[in-house]
N, C-alpha and C positions, 0 to 999 in steps of 0.2 A: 133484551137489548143486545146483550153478547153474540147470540145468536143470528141476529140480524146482522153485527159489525164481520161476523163469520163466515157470511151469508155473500155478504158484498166482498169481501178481499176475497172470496173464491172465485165469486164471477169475473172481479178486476185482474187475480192470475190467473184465469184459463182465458183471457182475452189478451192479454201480451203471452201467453207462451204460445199461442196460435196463431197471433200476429211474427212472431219471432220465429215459425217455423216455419211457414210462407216463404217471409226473407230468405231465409240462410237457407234454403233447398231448392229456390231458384237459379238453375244450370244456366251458365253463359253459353251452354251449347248442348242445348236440348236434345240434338239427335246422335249426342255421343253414349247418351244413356240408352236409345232404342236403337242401336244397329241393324242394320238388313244383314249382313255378313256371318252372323252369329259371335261378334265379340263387341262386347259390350266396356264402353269408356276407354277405346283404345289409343294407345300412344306410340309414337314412330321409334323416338329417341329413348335407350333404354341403356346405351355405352357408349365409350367415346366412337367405338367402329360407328357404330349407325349414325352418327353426327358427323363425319368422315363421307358416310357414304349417302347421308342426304346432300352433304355441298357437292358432289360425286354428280349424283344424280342433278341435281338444279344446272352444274356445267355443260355437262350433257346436253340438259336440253330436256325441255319438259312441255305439254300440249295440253292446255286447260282453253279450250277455244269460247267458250261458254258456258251456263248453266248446267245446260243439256248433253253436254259433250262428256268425253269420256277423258278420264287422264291416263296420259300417252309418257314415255320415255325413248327420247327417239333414240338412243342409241341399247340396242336388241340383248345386248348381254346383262345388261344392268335390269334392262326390264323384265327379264327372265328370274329374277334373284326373287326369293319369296318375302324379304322384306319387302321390295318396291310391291308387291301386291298387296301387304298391309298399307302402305302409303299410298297406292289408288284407293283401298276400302274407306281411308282417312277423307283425301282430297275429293271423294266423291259423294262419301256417303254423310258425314261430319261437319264440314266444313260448309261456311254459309255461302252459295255461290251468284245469290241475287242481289244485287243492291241495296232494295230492301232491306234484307235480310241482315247483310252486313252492315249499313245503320242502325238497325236493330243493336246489333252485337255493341257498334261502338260508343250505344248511349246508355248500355249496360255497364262499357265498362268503365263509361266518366262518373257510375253510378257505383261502381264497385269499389269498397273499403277492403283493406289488406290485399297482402301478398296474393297471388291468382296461384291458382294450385300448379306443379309441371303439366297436366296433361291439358289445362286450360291457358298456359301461357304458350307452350306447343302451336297448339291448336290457332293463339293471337299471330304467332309468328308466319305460320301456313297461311294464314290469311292473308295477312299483309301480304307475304310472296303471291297469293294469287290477283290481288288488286293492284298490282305492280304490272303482273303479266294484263292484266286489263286493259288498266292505264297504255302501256305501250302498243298495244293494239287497237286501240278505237283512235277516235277523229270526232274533232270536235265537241259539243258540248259535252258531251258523255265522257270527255276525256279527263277534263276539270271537275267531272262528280269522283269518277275515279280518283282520278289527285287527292279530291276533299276526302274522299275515304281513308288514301293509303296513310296520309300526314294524325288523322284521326286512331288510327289502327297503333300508328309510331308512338305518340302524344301516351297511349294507353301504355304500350311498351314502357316508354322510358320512366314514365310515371311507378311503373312496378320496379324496376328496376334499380330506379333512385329514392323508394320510399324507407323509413327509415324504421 
């Protein structure tokens, strides 16, 4: 009889700790862990200079025309700098650039308990900036999917930032 009661609370913990490890090692952004680049879980922001020199770069003037496209720094000195080319490997390779996709992202993260790691709050913030750039560029219906995104993207933001 012990044996049996032994039997069953082993199978009932190796059923929640494998349900609990599913959970907690589901990435909100799956392709930070397999870079094409060779760096793996990469992040932009690492000092206040490089926080400095992304608002730097967004003044500037920045080209995310779609999925497909490539990101661009229109103004040539800035885009010479070897951070801005981690920051294209980011916005290119990381970052969700499909609609899709980024609904994907944002019903993760109405799904997500606690604090979001920096390299995934990062990574929330780059979004939002790219569904901004979206938003102001399209017409029409697709403009208000955009909207619904960027407000969704915010909603995620502030929620992390005001959780207690």
């Amino acid at each position: 009889m012990l044996h049996r009661k032994v039997l069953v609370f082993a199978i009932l913990l190796q059923t929640v700790c494998t349900w609990a490890a599913q959970h907690r090692n589901k990435a909100l952004y799956p392709a930070a862990l397999r870079m094409k680049r060779g760096v793996v879980n990469p992040t932009f922001q690492n000092s206040i200079e490089d926080v400095n020199l992304l608002f730097e770069i967004l003044l500037a003037g920045v080209q995310m025309e779609d999925e497909h496209s490539a990101f661009s720094v229109r103004d040539e000195e800035l885009a010479s700098l070897r951070r801005t080319h981690t920051l294209a490997a980011i916005c290119e390779d990381v970052l969700p650039r499909k609609l899709t996709d980024i609904r994907r992202l944002t019903s993760d993260l109405s799904r997500h308990h606690g604090p979001l790691q920096r390299g995934d709050f990062e990574r929330t913030v780059l979004t939002m900036v790219y569904t901004a750039y979206r938003q102001a560029h399209t017409r029409g219906h697709q403009r208000d999917v955009w909207a619904e995104s960027f407000l969704n993207l915010y909603r995620a933001i502030k929620q992390d930032l005001t959780a207690q």
